[in-house]
C-alpha positions in Angstrom: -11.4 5.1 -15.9 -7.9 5.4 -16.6 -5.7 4.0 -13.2 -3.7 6.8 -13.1 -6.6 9.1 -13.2 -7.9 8.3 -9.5 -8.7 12.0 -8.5 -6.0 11.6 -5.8 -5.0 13.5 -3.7 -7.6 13.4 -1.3 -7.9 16.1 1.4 -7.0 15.7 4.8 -10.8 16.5 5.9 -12.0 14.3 3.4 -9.4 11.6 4.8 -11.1 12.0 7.9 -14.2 10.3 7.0 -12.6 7.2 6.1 -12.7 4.4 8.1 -9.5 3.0 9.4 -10.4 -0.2 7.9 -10.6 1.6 4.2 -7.5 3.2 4.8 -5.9 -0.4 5.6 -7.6 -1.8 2.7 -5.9 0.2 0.4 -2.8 0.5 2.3 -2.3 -3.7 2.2 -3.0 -2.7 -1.7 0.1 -0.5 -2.2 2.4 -2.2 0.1 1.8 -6.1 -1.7 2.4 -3.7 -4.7 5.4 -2.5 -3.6 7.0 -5.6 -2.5 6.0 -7.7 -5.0 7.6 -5.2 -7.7 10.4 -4.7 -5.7 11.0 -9.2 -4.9 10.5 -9.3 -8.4 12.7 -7.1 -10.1 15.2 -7.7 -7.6 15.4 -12.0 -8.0 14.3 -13.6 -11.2 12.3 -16.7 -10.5 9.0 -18.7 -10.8 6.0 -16.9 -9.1 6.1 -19.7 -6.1 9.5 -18.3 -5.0 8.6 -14.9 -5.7 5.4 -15.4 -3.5 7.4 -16.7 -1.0 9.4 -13.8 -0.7 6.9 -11.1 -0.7 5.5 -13.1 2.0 8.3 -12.2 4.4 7.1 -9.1 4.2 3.3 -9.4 3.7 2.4 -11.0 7.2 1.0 -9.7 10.1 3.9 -10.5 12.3 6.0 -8.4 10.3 4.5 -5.3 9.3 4.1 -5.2 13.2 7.4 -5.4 13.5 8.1 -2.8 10.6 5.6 -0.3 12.6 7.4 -0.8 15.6 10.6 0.4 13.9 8.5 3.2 12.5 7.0 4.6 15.4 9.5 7.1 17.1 9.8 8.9 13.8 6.0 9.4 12.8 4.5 12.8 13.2 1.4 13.6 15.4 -1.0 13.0 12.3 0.4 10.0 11.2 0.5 8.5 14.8 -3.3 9.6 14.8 -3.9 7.8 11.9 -2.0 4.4 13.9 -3.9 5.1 16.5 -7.2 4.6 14.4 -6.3 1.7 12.7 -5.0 -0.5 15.4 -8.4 0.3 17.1 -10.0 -0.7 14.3 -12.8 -3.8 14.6 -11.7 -6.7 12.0 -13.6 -9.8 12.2 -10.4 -12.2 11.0 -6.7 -12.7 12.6 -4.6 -15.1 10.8 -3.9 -18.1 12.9 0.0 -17.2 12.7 -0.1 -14.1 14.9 -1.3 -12.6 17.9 -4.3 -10.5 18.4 -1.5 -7.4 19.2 0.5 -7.9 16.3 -2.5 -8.2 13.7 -3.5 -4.8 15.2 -0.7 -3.3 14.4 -0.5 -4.3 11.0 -4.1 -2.9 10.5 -2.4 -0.1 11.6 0.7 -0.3 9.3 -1.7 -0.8 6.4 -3.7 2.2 7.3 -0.6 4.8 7.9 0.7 3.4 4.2 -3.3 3.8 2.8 -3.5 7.0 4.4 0.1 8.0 2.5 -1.0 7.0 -0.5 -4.4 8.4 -0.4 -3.2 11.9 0.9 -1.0 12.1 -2.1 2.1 12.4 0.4 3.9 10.3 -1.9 7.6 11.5 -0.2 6.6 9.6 3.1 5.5 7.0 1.5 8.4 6.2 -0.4 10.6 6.6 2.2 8.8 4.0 4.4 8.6 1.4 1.7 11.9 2.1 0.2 13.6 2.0 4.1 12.0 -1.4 4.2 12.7 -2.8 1.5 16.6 -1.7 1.6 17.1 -1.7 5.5 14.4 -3.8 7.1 15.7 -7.5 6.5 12.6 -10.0 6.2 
């Protein structure tokens, strides 16, 4: 299989039957991704400093935050698809944040799998590239 070829976009029905957990699975996928090309073209250094600076973005604490921020602009759908993935069961929470705010980054990881998977690649952009440029980590 060739990566590019993933048979995506999905449609919306299809989405439907994902679990919220999925969607986050693949959503923490693209956003590391994102970050981590964006830290590293941005600062040239070791990969200890670069994983330290993806990290201020790849934490539960603050992809809670960044859905916060996010929240009074998402559309019905998209806060549908928050709503499913902060009630989503996970067995783990990092010992570095609270039960709330590693909801919420379920449910950050899920709107951004659920971008990515729908093909809605716009959206998606503009979220990362707002955090990335605007969102200070």
């Amino acid at each position: 299989m060739n990566f590019t070829d993933n048979n995506l976009p999905l449609n919306k029905d299809e989405l439907k039957s994902y679990s919220s957990t999925a969607l986050a699975f693949v959503g923490d996928a693209v956003f590391a991704l994102a970050v981590k090309a964006y830290i590293t073209k941005s600062v040239n250094a070791k990969s200890g400093k670069l994983h330290t600076l993806s990290n201020a973005y790849l934490n539960a604490v603050r992809q809670s935050a960044i859905l916060d921020l996010f929240l009074p602009e998402l559309s019905i759908e998209e806060l549908g698809v928050v709503g499913r993935g902060r009630n989503a069961y996970t067995k783990n929470k990092p010992k570095s944040a609270e039960k709330g705010e590693y909801q919420n980054a379920t449910a950050f990881e899920a709107l951004i799998g659920y971008l990515y998977l729908s093909g809605e690649t716009a959206r998606l952009d503009y979220i990362i590239n707002t955090v990335l440029t605007e969102v200070k980590a």
